[in-house]
C-alpha positions as CSV (number, residue, x, y, z in Angstrom):
1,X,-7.9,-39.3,-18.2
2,X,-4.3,-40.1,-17.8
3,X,-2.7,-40.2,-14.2
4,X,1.2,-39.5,-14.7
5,X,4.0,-40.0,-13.1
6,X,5.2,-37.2,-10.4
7,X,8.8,-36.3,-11.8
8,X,11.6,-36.2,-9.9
9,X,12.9,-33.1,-8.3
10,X,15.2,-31.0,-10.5
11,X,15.4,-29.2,-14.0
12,X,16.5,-32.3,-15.7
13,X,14.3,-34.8,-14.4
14,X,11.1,-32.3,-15.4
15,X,12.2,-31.8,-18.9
16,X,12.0,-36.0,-19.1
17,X,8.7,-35.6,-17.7
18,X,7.3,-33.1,-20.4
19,X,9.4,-34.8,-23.1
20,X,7.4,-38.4,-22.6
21,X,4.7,-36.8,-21.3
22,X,3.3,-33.5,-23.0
23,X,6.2,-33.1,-25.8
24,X,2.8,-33.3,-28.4
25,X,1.2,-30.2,-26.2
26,X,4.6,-28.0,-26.4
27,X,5.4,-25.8,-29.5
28,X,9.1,-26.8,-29.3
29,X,11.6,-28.8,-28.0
30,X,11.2,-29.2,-24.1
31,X,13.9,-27.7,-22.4
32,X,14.4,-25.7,-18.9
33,X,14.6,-22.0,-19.0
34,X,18.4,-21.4,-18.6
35,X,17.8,-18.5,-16.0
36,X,14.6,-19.3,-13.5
37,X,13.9,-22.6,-11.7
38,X,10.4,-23.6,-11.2
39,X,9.4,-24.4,-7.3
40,X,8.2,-23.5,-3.8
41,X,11.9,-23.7,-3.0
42,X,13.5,-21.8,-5.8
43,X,11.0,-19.4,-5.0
44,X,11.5,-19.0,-1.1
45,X,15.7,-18.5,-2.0
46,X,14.8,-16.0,-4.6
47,X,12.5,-14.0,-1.9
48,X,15.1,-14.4,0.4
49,X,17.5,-13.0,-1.6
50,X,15.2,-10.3,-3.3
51,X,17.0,-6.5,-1.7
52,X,15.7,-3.5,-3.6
53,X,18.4,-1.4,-3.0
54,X,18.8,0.9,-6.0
55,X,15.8,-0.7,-7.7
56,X,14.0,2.4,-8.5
57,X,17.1,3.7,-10.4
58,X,18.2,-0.3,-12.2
59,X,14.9,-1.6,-12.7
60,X,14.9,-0.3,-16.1
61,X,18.6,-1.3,-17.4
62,X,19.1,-3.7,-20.0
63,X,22.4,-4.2,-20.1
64,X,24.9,-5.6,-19.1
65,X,23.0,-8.2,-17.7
66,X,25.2,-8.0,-14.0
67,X,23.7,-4.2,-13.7
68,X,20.1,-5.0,-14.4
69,X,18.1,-4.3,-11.1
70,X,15.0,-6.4,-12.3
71,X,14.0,-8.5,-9.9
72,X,12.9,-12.0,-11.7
73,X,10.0,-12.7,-9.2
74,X,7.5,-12.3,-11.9
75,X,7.3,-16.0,-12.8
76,X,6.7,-16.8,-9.0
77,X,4.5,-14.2,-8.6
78,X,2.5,-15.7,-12.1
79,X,1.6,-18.8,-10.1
80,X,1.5,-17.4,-6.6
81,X,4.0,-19.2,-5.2
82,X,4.9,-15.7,-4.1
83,X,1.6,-13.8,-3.7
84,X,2.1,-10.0,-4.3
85,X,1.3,-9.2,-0.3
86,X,4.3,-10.9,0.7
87,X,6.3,-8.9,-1.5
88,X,4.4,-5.7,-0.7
89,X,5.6,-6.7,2.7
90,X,8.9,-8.0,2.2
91,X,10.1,-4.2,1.1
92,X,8.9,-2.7,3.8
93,X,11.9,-1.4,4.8
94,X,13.6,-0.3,1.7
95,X,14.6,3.1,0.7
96,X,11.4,5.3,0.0
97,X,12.2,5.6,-3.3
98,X,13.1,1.7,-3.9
99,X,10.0,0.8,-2.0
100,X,7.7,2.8,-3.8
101,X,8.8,2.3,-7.2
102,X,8.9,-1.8,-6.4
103,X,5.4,-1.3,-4.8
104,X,4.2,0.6,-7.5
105,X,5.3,-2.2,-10.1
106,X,3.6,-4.6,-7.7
107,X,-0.1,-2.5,-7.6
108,X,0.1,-2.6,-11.5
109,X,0.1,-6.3,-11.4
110,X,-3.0,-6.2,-9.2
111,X,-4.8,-3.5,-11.4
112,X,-4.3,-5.9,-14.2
113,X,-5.9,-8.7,-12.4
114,X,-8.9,-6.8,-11.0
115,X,-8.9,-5.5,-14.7
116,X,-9.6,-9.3,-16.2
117,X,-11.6,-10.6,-13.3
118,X,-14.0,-7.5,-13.8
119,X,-13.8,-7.5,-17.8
120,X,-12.4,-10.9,-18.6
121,X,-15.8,-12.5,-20.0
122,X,-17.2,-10.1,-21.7
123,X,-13.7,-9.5,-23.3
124,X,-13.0,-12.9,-24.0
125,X,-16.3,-13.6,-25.7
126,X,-15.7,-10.5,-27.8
127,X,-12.4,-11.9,-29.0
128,X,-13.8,-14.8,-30.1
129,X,-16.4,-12.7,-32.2
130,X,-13.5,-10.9,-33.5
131,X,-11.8,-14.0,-34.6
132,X,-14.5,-16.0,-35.8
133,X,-14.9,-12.7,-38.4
134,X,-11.1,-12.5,-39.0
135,X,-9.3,-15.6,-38.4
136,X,-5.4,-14.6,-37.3
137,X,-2.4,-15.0,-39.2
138,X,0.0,-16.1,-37.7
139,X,3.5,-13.9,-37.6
140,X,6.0,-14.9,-40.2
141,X,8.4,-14.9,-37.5
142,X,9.8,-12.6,-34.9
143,X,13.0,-11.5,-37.6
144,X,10.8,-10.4,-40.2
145,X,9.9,-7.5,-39.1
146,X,13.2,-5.9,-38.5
147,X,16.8,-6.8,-39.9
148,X,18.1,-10.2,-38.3
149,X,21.6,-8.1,-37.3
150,X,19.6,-5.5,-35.8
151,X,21.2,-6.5,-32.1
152,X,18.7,-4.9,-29.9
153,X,15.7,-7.4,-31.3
154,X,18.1,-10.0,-31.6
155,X,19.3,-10.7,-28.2
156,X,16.0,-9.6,-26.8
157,X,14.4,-12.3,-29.1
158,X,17.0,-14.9,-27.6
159,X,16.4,-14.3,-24.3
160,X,12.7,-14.6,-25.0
161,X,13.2,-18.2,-26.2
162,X,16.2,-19.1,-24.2
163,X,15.2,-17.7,-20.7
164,X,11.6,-17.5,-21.4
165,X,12.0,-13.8,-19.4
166,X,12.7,-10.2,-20.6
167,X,13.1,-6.9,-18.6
168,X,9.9,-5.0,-19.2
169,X,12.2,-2.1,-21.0
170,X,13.0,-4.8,-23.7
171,X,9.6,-6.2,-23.4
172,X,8.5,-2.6,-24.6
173,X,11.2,-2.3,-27.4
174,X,10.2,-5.8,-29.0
175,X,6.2,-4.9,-28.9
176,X,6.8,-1.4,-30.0
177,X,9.2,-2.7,-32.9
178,X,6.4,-5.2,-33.7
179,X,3.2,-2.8,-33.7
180,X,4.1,1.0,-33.7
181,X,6.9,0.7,-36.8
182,X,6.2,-2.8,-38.6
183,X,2.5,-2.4,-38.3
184,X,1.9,-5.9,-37.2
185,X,-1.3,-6.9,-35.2
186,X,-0.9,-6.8,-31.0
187,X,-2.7,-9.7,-30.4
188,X,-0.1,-11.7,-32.6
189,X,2.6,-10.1,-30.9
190,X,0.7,-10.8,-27.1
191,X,0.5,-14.8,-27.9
192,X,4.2,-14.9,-28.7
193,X,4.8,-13.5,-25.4
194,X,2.2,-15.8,-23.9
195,X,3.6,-18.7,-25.7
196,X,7.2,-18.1,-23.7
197,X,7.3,-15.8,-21.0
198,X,6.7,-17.4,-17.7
199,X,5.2,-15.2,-16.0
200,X,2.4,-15.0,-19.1
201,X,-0.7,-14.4,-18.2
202,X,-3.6,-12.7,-20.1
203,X,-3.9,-10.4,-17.5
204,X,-0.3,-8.6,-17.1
205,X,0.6,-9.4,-20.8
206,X,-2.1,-8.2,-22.6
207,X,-3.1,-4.8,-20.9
208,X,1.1,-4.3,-21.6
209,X,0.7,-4.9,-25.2
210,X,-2.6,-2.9,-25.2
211,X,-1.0,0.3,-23.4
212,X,2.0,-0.2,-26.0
213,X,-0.2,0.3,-29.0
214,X,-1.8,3.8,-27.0
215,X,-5.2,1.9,-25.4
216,X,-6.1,3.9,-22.5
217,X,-4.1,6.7,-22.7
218,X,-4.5,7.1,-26.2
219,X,-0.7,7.6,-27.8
220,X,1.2,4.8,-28.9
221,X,5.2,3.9,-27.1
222,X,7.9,4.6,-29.5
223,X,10.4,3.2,-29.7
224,X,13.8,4.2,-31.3
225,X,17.8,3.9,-30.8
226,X,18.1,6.5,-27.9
227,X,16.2,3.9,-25.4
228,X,19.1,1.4,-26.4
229,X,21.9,4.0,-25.9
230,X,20.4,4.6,-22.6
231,X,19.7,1.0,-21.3
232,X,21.8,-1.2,-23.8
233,X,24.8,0.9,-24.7
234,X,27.0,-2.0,-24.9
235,X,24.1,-3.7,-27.6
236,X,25.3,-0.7,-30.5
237,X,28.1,-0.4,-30.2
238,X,28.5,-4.4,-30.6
239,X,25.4,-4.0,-33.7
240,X,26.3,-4.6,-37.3
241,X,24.3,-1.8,-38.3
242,X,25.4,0.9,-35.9
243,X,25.8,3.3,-38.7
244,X,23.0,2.6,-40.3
245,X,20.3,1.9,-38.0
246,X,16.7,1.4,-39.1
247,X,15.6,2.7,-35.3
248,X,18.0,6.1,-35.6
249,X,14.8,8.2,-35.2
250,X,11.4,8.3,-33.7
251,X,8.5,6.4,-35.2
252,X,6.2,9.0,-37.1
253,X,3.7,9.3,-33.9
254,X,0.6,7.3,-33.9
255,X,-3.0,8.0,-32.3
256,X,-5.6,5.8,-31.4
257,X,-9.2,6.6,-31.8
258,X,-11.2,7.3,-29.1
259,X,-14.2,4.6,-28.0
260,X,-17.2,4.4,-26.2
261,X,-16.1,3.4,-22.4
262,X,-17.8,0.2,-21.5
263,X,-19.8,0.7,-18.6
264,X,-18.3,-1.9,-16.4
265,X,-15.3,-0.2,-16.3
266,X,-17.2,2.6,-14.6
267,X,-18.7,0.4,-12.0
268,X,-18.9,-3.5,-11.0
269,X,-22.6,-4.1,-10.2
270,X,-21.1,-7.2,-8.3
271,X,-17.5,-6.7,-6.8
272,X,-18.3,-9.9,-4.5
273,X,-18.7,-12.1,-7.9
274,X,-15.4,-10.2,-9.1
275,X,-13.6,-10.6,-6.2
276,X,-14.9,-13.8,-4.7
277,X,-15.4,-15.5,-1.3
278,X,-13.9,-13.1,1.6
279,X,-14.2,-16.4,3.6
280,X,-14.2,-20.1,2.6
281,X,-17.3,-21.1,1.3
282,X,-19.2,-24.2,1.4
283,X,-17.6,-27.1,3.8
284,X,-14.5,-27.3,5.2
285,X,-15.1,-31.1,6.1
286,X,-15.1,-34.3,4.2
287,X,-13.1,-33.1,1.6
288,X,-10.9,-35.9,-0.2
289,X,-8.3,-33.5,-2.5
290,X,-7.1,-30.1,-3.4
291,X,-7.3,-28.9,-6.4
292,X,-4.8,-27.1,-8.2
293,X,-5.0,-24.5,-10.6
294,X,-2.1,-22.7,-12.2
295,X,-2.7,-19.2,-10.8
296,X,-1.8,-20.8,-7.0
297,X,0.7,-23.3,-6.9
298,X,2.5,-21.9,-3.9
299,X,2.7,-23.2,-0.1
300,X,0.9,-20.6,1.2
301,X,-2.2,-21.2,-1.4
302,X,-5.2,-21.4,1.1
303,X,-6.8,-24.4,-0.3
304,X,-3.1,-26.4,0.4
305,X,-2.9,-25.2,3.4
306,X,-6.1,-25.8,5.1
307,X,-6.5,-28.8,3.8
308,X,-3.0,-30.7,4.5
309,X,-3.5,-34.1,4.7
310,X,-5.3,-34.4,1.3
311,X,-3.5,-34.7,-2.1
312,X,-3.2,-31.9,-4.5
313,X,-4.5,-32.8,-8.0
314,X,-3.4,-30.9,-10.9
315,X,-4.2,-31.4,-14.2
316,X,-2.5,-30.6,-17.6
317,X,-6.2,-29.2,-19.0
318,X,-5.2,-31.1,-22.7
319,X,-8.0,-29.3,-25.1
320,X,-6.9,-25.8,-23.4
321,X,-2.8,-27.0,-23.7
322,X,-3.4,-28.4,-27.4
323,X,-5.1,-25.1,-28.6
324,X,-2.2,-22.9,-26.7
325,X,0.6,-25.3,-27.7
326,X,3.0,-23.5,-25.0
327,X,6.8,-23.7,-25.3
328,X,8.4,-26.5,-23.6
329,X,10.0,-24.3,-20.7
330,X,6.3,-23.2,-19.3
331,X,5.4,-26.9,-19.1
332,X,8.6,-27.0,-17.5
333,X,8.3,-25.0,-14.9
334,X,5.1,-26.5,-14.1
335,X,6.6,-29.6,-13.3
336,X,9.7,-28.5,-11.5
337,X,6.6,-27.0,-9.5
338,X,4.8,-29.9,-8.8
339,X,7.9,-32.1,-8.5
340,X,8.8,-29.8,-5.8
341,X,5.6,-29.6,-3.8
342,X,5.7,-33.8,-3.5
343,X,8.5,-33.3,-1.8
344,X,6.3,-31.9,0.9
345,X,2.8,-33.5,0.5
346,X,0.5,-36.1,-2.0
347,X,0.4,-34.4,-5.6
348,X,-1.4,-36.2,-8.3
349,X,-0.8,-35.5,-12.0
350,X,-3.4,-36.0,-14.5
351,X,-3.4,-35.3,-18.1
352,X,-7.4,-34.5,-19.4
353,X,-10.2,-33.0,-19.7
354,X,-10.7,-31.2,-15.9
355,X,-14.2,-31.0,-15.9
356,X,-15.0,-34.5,-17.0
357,X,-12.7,-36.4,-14.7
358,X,-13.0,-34.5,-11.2
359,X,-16.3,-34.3,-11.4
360,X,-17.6,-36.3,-8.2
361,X,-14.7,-36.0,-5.7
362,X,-15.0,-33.1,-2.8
363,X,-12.6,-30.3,-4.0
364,X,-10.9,-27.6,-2.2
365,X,-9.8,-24.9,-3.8
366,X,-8.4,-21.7,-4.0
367,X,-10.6,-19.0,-6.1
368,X,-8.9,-17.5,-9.0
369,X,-9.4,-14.4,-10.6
370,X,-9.5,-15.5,-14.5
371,X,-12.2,-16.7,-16.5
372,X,-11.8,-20.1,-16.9
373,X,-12.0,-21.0,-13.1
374,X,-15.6,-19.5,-13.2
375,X,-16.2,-22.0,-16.1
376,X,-14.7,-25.2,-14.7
377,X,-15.7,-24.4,-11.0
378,X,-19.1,-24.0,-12.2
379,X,-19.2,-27.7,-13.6
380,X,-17.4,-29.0,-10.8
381,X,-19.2,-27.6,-7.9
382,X,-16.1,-27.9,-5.0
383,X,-16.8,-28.7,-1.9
384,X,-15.2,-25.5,-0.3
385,X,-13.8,-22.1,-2.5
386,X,-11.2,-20.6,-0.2
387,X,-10.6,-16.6,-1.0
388,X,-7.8,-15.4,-3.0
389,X,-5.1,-13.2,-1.4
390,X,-5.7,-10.3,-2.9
391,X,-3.0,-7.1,-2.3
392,X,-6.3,-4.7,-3.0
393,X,-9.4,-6.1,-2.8
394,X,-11.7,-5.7,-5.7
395,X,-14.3,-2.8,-5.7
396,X,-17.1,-1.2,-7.9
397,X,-15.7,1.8,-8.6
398,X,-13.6,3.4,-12.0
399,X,-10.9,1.9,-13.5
400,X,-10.4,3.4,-17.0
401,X,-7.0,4.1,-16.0
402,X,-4.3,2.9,-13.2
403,X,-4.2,6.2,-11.7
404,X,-8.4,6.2,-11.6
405,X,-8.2,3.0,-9.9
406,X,-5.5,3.4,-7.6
407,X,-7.0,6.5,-6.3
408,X,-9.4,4.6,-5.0
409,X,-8.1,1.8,-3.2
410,X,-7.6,2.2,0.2
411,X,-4.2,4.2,1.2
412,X,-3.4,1.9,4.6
413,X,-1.0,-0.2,2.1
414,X,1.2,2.5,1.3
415,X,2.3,3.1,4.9
């Protein structure tokens, strides 16, 4: 194990923290993300800022940039340092059709999550199988697939890598030009997005690449110039290939083939193991640190905030970062993150293996709805397991669709 150094607050001192410390974990060159800062704070001005007037009709523009009504809290929301309740709450007095288009958008980030903590396992270990039979090629690169004047891909590519953020219309373009028309595997397509988006999460990002290719509802998204002319009219009529685009018409239309529903997307025999502690679990005393995972980095994380006078530890996990090899801005963001909360409290930084070097101190933490905390807290053993804020919590019931599941949460949160 390797303690480190707790950067300075700022962009520019974090990117000198990841480029001595974790450059060899990072796909590229560390660098900040040129639109989104990392941070508790940068997070607070961004939710005091956040007004969804107009959103239901803006959400979905691409460009200009100035007329985009995206939001941008994605990243925050990534790493909870907004949870999705606060924003449920936050528009509660929006236009109807603002709020429920922005609360809609927010109850499909929770579908995706119940979605993984339910399936994640057993969909994980089948990946693996999958792999193990046909080890992945990697993409020849994002340009390949498409003409490198083809604007559309182009700037949508740049923002990718310079931002590390897309509007989920472009989001759709890029995996639609990737899978529907250049025939290229999802899953490739899902790790570049993993790799550089910061709001990535196999959650979110992978049911969105799944949906694209036509899992679930069985017909693939196409994708062609008339989305552009609609969103991006300003991106043609700037293209070098305006006259003769290669996205002019629709894709020939693709069907998927229809497979046996796995039976735990019918029902959860255990929506507590799914879900979690409803209350902390285990002892709230004698416990010496907090331990921070990247799904709850935020203030408001229950772990941090019942347990104040402790340090937070957070590790850089370095098998799990060395087989992801992350770009540079994610690791970024992580430490603007962490710079920022030592503003406020102890935070220790350790580069290692999480399992073999916490083992032995009494953990708080915050339950998190992925596979790997299972795994880790299972070796661990923390001293307390504090319940995630969940905007719905988990049930046993249907969810081989959104509109299945949604139909049966419960309807209080829509008032």
């Amino acid at each position: 194990m390797v303690q480190l150094p707790v950067p300075d607050p700022g962009p520019e001192a974090a990117v000198a923290f990841v480029r001595e410390h974790l450059a060899d974990l990072a796909c590229d060159t560390p660098a900040a993300s040129e639109a989104i800062r990392g941070g508790q704070s940068a997070a607070d001005a961004a939710l005091a800022a956040l007004d969804v007037t107009g959103y239901a009709g803006r959400r979905s523009v691409v460009w200009p940039p100035e007329r985009r009504g995206a939001t941008r809290m994605s990243p925050y929301v990534r790493h909870n340092l907004v949870d999705l309740p606060t924003l449920w709450d936050h528009v509660a007095d929006a236009r109807a059709n603002d709020r429920r288009k922005y609360r809609d958008e927010l109850a499909w980030q929770e579908f995706t999550r119940h979605l993984y903590a339910r399936l994640g396992r057993d969909g994980a270990a089948a990946l693996r199988e999958e792999l193990r039979a046909h080890p992945p090629q990697p993409p020849e690169g994002w340009d390949e697939p498409w003409p490198r004047d083809m604007n559309c891909m182009d700037v949508t590519v740049g923002e990718l890598h310079t931002d590390g953020w897309l509007v989920n219309q472009t989001r759709m373009w890029l995996a639609s030009q990737w899978t529907v028309r250049a025939g290229a595997r999802w899953r490739d397509g899902e790790e570049e997005f993993f790799t550089h988006l910061l709001d990535g999460s196999r959650a979110a990002n992978r049911l969105n690449w799944q949906w694209t290719v036509g899992a679930g509802n069985g017909k693939a998204y196409g994708f062609s110039r008339w989305q552009v002319e609609k969103r991006a009219p300003g991106l043609c009529r700037r293209c070098v290939l305006r006259v003769a685009c290669p996205v002019r018409s629709w894709p020939a239309e693709q069907r998927t083939t229809r497979v046996p529903v796995p039976e735990l997307l019918r029902h959860d025999p255990d929506p507590s193991v799914t879900a979690g502690p409803a209350e902390p679990s285990g002892s709230l005393n004698d416990v010496d640190a907090v331990w921070l995972t990247a799904e709850s980095l935020g203030d408001a994380d229950p772990a941090l905030a019942a347990h104040p006078d402790v340090p937070a530890v957070f590790f850089f996990d370095e098998p799990l970062l060395r087989r992801l090899m992350l770009s540079g801005k994610r690791l970024v963001f992580l430490a603007e993150t962490l710079a920022d909360l030592a503003a406020r409290r102890p935070v220790e930084i350790h580069r290692g293996r999480v399992a073999d070097e916490l083992g032995g101190r009494r953990l708080a933490v915050t339950f998190a709805p992925v596979p790997g905390f299972r795994r880790r807290a299972a070796a661990l053993e923390p001293a307390v397991v504090h319940p995630w804020r969940w905007l719905f919590r988990p049930r046993s019931g249907r969810m081989q669709s959104y509109t299945a599941w949604r139909n049966g949460m419960p309807a209080g949160r829509d008032a």
